[in-house]
mmCIF file of the N, C-alpha and C atoms, coordinates in Angstrom:
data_MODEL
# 
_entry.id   MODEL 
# 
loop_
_atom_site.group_PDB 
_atom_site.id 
_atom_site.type_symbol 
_atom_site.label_atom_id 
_atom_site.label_alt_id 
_atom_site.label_comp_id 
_atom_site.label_asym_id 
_atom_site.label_entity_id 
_atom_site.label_seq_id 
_atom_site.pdbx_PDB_ins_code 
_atom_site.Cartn_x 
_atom_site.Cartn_y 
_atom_site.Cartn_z 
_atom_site.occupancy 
_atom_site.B_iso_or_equiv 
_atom_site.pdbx_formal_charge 
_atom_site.auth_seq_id 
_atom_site.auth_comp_id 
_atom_site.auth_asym_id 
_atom_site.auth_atom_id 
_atom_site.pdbx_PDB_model_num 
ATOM 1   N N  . UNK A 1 1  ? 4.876   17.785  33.635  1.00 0.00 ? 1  UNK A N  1 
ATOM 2   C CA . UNK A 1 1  ? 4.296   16.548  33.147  1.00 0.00 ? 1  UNK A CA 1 
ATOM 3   C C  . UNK A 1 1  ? 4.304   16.510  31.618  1.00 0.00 ? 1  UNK A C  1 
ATOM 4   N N  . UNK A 1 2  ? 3.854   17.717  31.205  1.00 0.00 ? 2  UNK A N  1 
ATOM 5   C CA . UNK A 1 2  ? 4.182   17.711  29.430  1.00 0.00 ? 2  UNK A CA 1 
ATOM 6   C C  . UNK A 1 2  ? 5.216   17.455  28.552  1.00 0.00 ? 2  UNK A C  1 
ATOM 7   N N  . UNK A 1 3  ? 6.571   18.352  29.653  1.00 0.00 ? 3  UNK A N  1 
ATOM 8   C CA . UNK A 1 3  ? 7.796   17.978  29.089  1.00 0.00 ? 3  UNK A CA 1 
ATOM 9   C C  . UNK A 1 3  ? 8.314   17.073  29.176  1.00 0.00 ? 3  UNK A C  1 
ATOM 10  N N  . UNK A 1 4  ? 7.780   15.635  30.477  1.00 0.00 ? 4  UNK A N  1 
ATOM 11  C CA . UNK A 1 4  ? 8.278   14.920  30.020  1.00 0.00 ? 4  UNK A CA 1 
ATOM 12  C C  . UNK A 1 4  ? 7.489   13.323  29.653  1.00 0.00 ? 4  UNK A C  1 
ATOM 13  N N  . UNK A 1 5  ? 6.442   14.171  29.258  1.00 0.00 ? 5  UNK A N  1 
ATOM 14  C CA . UNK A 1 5  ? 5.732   12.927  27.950  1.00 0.00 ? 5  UNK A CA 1 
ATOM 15  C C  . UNK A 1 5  ? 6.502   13.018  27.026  1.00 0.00 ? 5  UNK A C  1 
ATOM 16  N N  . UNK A 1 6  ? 6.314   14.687  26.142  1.00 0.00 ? 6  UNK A N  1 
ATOM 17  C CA . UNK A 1 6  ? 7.374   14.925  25.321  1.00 0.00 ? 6  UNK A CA 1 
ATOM 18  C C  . UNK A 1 6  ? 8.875   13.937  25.176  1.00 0.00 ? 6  UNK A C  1 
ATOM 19  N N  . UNK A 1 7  ? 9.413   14.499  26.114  1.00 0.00 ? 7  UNK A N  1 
ATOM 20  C CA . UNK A 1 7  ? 10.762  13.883  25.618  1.00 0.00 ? 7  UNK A CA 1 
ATOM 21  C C  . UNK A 1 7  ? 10.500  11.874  25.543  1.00 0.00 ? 7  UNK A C  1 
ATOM 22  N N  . UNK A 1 8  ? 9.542   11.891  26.322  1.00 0.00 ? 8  UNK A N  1 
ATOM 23  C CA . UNK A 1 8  ? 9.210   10.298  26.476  1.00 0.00 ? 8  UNK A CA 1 
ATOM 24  C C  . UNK A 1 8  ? 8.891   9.990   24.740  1.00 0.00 ? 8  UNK A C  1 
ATOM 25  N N  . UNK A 1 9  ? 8.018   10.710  24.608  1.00 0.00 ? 9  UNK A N  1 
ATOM 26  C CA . UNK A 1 9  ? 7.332   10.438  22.950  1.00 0.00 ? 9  UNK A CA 1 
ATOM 27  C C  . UNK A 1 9  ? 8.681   10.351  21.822  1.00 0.00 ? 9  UNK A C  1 
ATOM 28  N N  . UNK A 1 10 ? 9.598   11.876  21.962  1.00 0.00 ? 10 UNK A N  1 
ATOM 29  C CA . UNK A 1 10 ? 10.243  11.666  21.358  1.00 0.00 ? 10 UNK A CA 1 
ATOM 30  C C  . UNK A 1 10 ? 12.106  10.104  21.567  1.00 0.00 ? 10 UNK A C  1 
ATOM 31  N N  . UNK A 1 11 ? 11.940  9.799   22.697  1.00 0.00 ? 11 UNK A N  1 
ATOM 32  C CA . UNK A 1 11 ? 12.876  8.896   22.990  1.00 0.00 ? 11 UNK A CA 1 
ATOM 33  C C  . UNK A 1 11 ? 12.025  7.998   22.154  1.00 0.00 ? 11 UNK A C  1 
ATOM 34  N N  . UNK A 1 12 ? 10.649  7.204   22.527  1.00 0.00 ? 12 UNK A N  1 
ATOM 35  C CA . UNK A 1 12 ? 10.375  5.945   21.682  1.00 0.00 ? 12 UNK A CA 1 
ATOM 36  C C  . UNK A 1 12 ? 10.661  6.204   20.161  1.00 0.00 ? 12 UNK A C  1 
ATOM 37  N N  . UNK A 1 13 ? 10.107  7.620   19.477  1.00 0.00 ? 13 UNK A N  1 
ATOM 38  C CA . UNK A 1 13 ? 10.450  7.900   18.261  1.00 0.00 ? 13 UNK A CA 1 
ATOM 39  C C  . UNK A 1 13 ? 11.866  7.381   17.417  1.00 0.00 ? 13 UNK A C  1 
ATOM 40  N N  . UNK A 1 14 ? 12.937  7.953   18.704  1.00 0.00 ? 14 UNK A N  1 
ATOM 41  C CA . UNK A 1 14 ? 14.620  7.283   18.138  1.00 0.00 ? 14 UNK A CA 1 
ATOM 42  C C  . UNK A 1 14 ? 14.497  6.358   18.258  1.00 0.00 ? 14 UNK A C  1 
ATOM 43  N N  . UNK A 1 15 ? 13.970  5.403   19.098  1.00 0.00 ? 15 UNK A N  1 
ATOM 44  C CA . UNK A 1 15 ? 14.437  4.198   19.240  1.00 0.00 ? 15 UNK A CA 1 
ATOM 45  C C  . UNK A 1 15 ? 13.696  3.448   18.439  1.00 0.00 ? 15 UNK A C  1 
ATOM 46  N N  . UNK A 1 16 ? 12.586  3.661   17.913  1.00 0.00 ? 16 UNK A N  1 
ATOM 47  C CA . UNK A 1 16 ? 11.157  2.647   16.918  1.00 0.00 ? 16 UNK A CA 1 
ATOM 48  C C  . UNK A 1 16 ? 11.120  3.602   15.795  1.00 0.00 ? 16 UNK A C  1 
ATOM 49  N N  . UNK A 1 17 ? 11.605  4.288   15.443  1.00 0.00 ? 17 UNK A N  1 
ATOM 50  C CA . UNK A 1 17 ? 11.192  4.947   14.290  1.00 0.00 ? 17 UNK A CA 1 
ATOM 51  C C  . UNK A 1 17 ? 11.294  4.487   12.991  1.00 0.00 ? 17 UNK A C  1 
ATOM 52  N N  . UNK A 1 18 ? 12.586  3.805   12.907  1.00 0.00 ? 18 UNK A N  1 
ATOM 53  C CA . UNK A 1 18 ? 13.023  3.457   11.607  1.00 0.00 ? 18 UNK A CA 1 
ATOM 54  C C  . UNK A 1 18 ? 12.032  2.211   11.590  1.00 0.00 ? 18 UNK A C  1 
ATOM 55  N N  . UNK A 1 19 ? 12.103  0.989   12.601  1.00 0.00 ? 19 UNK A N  1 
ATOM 56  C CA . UNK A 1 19 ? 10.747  0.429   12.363  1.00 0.00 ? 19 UNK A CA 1 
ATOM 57  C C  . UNK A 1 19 ? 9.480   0.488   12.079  1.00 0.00 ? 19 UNK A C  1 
ATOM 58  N N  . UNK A 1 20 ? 8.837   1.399   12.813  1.00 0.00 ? 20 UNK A N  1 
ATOM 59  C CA . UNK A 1 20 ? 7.661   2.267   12.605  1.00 0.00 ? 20 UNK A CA 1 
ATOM 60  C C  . UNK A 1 20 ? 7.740   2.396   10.787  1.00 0.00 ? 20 UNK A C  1 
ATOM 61  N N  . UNK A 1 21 ? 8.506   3.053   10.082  1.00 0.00 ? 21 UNK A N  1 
ATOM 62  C CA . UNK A 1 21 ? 8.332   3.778   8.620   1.00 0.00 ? 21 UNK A CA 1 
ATOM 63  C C  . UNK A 1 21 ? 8.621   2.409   7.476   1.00 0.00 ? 21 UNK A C  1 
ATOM 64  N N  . UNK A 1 22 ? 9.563   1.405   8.339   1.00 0.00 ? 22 UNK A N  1 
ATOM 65  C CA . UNK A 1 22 ? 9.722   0.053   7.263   1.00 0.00 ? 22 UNK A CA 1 
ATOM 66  C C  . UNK A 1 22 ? 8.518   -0.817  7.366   1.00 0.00 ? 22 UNK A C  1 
ATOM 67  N N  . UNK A 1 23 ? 8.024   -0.942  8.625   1.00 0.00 ? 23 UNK A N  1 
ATOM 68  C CA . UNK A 1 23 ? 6.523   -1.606  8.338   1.00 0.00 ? 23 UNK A CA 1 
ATOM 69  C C  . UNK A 1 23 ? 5.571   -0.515  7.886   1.00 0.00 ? 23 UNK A C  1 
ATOM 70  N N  . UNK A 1 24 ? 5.506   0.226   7.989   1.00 0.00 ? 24 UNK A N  1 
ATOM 71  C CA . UNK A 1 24 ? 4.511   1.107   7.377   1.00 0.00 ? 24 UNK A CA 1 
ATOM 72  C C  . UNK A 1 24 ? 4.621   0.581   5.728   1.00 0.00 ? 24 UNK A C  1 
ATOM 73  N N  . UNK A 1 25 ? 5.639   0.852   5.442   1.00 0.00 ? 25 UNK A N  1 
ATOM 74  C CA . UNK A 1 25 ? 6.170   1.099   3.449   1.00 0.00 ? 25 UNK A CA 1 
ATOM 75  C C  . UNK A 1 25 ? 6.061   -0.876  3.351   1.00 0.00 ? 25 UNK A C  1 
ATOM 76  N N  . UNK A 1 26 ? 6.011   -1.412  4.320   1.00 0.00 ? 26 UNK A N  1 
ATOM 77  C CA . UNK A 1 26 ? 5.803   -2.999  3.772   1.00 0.00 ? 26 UNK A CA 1 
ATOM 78  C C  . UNK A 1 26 ? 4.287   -2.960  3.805   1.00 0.00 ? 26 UNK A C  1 
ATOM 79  N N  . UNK A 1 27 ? 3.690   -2.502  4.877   1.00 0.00 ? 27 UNK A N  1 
ATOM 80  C CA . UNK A 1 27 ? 1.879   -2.873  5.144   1.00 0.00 ? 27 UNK A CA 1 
ATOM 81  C C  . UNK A 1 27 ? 1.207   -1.937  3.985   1.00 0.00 ? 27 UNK A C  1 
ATOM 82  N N  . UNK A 1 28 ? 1.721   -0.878  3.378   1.00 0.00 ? 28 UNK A N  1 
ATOM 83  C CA . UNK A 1 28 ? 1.050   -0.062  2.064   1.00 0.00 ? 28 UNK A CA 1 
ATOM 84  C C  . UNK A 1 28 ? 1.713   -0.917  0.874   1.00 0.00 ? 28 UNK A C  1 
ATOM 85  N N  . UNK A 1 29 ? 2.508   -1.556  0.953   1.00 0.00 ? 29 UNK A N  1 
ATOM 86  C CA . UNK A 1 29 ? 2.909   -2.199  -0.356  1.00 0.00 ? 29 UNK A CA 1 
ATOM 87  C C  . UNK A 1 29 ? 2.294   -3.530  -0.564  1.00 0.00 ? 29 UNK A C  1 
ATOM 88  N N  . UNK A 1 30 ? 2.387   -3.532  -0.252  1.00 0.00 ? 30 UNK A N  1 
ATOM 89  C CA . UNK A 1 30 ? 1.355   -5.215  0.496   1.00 0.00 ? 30 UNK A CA 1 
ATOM 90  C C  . UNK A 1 30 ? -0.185  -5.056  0.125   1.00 0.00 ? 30 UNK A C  1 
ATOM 91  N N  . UNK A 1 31 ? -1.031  -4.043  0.698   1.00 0.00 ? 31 UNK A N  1 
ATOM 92  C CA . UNK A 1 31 ? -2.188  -3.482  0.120   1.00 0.00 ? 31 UNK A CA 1 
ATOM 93  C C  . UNK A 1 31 ? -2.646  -3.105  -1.151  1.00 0.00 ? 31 UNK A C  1 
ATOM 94  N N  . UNK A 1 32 ? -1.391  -2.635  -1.603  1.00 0.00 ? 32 UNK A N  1 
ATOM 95  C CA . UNK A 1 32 ? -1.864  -1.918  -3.093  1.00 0.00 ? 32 UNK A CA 1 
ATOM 96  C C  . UNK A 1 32 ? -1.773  -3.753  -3.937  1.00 0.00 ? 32 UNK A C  1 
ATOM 97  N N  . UNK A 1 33 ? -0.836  -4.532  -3.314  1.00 0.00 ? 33 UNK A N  1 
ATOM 98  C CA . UNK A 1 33 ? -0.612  -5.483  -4.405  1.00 0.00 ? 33 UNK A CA 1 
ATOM 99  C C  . UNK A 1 33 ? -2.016  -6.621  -4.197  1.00 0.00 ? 33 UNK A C  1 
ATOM 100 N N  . UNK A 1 34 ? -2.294  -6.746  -2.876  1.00 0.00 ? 34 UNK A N  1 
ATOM 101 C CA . UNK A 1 34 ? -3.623  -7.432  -3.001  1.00 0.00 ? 34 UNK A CA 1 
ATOM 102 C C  . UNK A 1 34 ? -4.786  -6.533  -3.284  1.00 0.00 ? 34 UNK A C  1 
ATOM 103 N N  . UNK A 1 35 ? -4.986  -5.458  -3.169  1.00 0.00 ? 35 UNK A N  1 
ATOM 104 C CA . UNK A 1 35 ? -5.941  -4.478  -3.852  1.00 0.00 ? 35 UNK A CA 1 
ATOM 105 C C  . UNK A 1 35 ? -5.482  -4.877  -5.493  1.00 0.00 ? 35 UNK A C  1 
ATOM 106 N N  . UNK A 1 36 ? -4.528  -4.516  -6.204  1.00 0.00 ? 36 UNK A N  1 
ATOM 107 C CA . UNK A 1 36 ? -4.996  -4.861  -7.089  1.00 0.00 ? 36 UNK A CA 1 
ATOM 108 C C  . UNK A 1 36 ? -4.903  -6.491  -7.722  1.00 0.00 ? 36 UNK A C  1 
ATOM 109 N N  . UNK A 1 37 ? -4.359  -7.520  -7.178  1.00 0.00 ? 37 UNK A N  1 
ATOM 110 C CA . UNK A 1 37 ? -4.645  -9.071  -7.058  1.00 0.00 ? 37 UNK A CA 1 
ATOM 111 C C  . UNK A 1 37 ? -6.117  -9.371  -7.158  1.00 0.00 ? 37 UNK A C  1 
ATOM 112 N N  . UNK A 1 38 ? -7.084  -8.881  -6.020  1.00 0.00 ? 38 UNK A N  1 
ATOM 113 C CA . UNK A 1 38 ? -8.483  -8.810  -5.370  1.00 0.00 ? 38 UNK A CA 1 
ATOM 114 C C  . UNK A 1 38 ? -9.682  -8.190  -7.081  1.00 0.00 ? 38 UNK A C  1 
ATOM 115 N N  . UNK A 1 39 ? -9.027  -6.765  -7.597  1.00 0.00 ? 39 UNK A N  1 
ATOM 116 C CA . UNK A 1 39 ? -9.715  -6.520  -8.207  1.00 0.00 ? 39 UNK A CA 1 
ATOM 117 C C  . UNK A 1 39 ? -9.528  -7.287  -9.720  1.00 0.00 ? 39 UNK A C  1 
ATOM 118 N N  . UNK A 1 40 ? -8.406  -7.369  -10.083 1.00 0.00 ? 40 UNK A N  1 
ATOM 119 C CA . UNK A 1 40 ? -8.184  -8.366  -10.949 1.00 0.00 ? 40 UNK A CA 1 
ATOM 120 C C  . UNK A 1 40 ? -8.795  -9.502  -11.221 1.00 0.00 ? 40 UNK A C  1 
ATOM 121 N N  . UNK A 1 41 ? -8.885  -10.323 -9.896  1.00 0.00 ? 41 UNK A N  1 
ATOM 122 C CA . UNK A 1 41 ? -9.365  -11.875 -9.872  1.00 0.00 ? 41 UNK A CA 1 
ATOM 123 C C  . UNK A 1 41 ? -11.059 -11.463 -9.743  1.00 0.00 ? 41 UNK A C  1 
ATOM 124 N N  . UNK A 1 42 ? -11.653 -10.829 -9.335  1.00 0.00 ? 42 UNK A N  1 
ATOM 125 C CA . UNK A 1 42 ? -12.544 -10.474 -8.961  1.00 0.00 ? 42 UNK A CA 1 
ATOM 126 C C  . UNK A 1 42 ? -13.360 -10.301 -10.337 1.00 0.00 ? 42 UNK A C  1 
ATOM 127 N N  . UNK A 1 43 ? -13.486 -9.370  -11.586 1.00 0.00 ? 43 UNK A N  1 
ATOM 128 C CA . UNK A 1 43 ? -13.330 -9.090  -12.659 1.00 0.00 ? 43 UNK A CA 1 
ATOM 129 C C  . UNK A 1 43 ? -13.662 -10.269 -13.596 1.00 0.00 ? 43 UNK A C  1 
ATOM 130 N N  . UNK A 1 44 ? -12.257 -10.735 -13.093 1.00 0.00 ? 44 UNK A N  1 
ATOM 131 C CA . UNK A 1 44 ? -12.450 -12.360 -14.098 1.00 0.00 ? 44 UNK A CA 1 
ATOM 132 C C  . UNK A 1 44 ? -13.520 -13.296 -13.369 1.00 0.00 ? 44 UNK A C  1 
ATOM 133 N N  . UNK A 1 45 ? -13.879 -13.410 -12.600 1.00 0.00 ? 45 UNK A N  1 
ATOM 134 C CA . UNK A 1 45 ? -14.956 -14.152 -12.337 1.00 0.00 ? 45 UNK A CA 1 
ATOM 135 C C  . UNK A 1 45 ? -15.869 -13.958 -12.309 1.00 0.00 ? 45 UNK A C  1 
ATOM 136 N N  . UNK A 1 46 ? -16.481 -11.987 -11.918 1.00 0.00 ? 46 UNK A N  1 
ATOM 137 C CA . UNK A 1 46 ? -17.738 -12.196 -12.086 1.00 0.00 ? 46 UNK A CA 1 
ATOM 138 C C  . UNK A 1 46 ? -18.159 -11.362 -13.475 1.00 0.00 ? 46 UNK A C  1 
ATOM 139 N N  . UNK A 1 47 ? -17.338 -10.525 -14.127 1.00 0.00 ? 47 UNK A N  1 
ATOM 140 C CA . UNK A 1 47 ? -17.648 -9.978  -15.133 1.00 0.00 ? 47 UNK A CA 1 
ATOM 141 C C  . UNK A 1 47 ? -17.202 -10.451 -16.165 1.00 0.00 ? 47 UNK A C  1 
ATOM 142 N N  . UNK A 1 48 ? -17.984 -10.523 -17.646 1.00 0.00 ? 48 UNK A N  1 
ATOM 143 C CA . UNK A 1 48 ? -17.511 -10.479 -18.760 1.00 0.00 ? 48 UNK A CA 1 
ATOM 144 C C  . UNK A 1 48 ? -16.538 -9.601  -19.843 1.00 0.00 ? 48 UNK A C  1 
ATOM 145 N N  . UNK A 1 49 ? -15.874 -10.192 -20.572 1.00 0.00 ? 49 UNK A N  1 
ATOM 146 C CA . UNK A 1 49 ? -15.860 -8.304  -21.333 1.00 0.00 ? 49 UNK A CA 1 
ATOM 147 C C  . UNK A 1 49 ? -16.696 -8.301  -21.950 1.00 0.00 ? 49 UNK A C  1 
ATOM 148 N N  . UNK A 1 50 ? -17.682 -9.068  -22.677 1.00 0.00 ? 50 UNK A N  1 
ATOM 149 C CA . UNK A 1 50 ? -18.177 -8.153  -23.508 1.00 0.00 ? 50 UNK A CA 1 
ATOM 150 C C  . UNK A 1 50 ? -19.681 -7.886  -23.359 1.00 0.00 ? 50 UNK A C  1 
ATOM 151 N N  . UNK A 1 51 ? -19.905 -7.973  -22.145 1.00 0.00 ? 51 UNK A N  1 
ATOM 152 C CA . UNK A 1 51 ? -21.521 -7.587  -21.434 1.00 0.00 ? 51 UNK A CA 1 
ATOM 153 C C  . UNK A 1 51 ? -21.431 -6.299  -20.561 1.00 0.00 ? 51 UNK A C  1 
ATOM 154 N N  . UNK A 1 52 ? -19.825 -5.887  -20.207 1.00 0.00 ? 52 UNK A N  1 
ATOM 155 C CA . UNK A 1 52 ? -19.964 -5.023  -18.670 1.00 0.00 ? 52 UNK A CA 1 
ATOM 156 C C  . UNK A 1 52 ? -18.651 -4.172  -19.037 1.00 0.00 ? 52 UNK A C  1 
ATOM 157 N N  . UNK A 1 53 ? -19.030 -2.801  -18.786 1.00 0.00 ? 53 UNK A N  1 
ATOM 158 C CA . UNK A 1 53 ? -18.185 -2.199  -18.544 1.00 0.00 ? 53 UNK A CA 1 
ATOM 159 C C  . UNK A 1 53 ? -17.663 -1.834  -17.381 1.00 0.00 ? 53 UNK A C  1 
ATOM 160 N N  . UNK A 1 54 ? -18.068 -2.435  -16.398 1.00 0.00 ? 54 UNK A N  1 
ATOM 161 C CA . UNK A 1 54 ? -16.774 -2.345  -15.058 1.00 0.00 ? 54 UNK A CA 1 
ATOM 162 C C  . UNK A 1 54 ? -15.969 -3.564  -15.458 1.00 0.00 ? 54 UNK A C  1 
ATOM 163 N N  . UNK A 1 55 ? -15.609 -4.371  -16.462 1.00 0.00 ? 55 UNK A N  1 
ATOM 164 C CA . UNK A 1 55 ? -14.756 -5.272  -16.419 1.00 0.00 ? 55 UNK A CA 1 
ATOM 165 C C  . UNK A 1 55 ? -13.326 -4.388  -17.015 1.00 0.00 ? 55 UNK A C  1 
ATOM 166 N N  . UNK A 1 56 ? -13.765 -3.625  -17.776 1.00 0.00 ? 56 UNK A N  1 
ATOM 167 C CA . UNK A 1 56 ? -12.830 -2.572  -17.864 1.00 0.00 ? 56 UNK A CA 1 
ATOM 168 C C  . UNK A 1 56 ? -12.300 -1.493  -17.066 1.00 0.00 ? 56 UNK A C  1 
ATOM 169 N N  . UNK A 1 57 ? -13.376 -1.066  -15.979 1.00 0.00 ? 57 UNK A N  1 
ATOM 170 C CA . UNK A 1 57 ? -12.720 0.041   -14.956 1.00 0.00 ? 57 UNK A CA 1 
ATOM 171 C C  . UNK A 1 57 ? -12.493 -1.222  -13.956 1.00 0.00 ? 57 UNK A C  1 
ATOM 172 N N  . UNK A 1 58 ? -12.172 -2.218  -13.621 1.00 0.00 ? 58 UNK A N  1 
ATOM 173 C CA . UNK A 1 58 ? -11.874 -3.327  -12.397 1.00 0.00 ? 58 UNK A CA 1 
ATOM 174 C C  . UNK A 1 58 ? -10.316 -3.542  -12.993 1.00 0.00 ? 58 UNK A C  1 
ATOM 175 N N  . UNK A 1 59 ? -10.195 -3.967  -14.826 1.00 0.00 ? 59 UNK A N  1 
ATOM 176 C CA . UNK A 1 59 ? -8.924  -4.201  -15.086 1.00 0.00 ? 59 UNK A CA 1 
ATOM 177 C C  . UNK A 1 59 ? -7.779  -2.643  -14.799 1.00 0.00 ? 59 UNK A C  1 
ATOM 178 N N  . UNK A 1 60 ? -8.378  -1.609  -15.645 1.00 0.00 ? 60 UNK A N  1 
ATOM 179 C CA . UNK A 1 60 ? -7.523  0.103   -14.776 1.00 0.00 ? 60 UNK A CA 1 
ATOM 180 C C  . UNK A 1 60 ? -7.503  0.102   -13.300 1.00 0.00 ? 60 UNK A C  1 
ATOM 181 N N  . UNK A 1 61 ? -8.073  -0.517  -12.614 1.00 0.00 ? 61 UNK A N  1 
ATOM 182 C CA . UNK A 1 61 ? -8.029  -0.496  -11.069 1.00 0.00 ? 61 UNK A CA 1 
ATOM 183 C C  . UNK A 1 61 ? -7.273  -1.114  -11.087 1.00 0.00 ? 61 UNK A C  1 
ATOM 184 N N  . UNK A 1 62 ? -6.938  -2.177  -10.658 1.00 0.00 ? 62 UNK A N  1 
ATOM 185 C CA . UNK A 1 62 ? -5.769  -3.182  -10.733 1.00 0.00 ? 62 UNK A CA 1 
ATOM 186 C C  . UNK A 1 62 ? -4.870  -2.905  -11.398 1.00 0.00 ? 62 UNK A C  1 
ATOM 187 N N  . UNK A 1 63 ? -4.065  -2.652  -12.713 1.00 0.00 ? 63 UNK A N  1 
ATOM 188 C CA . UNK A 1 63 ? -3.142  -1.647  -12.850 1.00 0.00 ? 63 UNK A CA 1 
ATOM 189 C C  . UNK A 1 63 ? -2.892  -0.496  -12.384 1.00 0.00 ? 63 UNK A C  1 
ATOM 190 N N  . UNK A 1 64 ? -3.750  0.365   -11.817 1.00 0.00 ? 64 UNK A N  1 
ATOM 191 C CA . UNK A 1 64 ? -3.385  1.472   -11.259 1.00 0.00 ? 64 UNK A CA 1 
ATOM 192 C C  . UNK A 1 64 ? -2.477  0.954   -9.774  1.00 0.00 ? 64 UNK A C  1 
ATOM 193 N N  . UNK A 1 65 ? -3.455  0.020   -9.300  1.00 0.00 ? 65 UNK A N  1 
ATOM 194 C CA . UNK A 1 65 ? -2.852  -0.518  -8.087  1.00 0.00 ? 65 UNK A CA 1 
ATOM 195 C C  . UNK A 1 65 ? -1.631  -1.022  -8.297  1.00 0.00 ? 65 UNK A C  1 
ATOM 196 N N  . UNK A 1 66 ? -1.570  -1.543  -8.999  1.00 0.00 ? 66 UNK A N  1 
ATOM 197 C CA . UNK A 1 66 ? -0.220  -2.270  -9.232  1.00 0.00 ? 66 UNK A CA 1 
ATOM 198 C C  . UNK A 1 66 ? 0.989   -1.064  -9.255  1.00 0.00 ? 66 UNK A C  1 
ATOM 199 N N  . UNK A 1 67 ? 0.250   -0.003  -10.010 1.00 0.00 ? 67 UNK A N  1 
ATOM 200 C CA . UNK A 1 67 ? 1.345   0.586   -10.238 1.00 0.00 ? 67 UNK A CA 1 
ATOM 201 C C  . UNK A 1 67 ? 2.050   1.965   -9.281  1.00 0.00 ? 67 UNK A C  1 
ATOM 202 N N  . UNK A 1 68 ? 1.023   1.670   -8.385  1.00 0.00 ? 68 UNK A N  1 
ATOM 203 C CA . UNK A 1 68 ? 1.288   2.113   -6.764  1.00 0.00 ? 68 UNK A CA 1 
ATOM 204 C C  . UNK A 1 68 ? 2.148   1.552   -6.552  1.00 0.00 ? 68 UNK A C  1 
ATOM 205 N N  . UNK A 1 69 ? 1.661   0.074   -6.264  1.00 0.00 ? 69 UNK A N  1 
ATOM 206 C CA . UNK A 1 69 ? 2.873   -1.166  -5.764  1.00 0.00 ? 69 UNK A CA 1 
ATOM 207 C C  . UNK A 1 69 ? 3.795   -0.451  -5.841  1.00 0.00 ? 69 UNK A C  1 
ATOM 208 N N  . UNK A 1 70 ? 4.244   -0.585  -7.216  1.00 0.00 ? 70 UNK A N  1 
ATOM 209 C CA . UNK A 1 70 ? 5.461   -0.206  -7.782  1.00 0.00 ? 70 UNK A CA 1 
ATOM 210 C C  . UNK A 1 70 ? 6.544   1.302   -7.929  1.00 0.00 ? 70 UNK A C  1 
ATOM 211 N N  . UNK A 1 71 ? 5.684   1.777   -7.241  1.00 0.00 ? 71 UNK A N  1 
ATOM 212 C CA . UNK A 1 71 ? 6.061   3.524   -6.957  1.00 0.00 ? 71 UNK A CA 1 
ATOM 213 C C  . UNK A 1 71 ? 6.481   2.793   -5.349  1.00 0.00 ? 71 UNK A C  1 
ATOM 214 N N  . UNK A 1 72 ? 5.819   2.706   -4.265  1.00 0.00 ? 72 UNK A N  1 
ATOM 215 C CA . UNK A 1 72 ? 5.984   2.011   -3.628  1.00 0.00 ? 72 UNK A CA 1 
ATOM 216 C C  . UNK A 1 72 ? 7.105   1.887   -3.493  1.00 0.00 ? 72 UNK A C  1 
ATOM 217 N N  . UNK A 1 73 ? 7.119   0.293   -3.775  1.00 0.00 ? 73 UNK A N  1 
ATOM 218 C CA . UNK A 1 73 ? 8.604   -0.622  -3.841  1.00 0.00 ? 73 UNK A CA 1 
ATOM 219 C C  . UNK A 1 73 ? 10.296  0.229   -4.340  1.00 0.00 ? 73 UNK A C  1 
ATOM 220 N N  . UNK A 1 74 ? 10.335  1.424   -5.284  1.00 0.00 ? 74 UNK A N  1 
ATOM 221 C CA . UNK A 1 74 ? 11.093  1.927   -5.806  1.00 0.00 ? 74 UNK A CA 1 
ATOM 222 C C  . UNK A 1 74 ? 11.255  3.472   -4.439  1.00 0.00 ? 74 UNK A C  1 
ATOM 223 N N  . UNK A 1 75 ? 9.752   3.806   -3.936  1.00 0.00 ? 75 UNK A N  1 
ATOM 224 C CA . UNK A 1 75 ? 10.860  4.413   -2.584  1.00 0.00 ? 75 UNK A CA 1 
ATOM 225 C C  . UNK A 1 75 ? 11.595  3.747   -1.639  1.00 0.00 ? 75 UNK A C  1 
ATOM 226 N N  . UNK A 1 76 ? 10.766  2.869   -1.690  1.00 0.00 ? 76 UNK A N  1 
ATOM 227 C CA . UNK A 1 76 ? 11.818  1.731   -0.508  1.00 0.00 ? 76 UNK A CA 1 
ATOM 228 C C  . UNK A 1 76 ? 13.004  1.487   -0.613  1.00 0.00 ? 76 UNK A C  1 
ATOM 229 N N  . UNK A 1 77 ? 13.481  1.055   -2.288  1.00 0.00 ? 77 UNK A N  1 
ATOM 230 C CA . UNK A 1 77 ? 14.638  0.978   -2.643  1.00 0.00 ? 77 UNK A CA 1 
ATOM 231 C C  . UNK A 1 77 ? 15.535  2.566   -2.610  1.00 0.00 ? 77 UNK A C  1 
ATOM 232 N N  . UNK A 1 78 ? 15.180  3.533   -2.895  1.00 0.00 ? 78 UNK A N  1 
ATOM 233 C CA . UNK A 1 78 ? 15.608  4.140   -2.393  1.00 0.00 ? 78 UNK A CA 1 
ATOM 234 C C  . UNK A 1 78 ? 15.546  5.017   -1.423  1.00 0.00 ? 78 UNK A C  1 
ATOM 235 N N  . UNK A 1 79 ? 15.113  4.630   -0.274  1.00 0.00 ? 79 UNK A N  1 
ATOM 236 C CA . UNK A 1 79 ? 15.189  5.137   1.205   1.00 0.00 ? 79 UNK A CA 1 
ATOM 237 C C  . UNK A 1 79 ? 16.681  3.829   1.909   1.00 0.00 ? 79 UNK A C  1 
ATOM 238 N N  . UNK A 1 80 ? 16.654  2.752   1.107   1.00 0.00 ? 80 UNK A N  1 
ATOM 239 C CA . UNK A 1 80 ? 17.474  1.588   2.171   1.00 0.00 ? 80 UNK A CA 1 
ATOM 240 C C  . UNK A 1 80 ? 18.778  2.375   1.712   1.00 0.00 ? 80 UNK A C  1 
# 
């Protein structure tokens, strides 16, 4: 019965895998860019700069995110 879940597990693997890892690398790229969209816009509306210093760790959040994105997007390009 084990061996052949096994080989069962690994047949869906060949056959969905490459899908499985391209939505994965779209649904994390996608996140980091509204994570940092979210903290960005977020920032500007409820903080000031010059009353709050999380308006400054909200703007490094959002670049950091972004720059996930962008690590991201550049394995993708090179994994295709």
């Amino acid at each position: 019965m084990g061996v052949a879940l096994g080989y069962g597990y690994l047949f869906v693997i060949r056959a969905i895998g490459g899908a499985i890892i391209w939505i994965s690398f779209i649904i994390i790229l996608l996140g980091f860019t509204v994570l940092g969209l979210w903290t960005y816009f977020i920032k500007r509306k409820e903080y000031l700069p010059e009353t709050n210093e999380v308006y400054v760790y909200l703007t490094y959040g959002a670049y950091t995110a972004w720059v996930f994105a962008g690590l991201v997007a550049l394995s993708m390009l090179c994994c295709y």
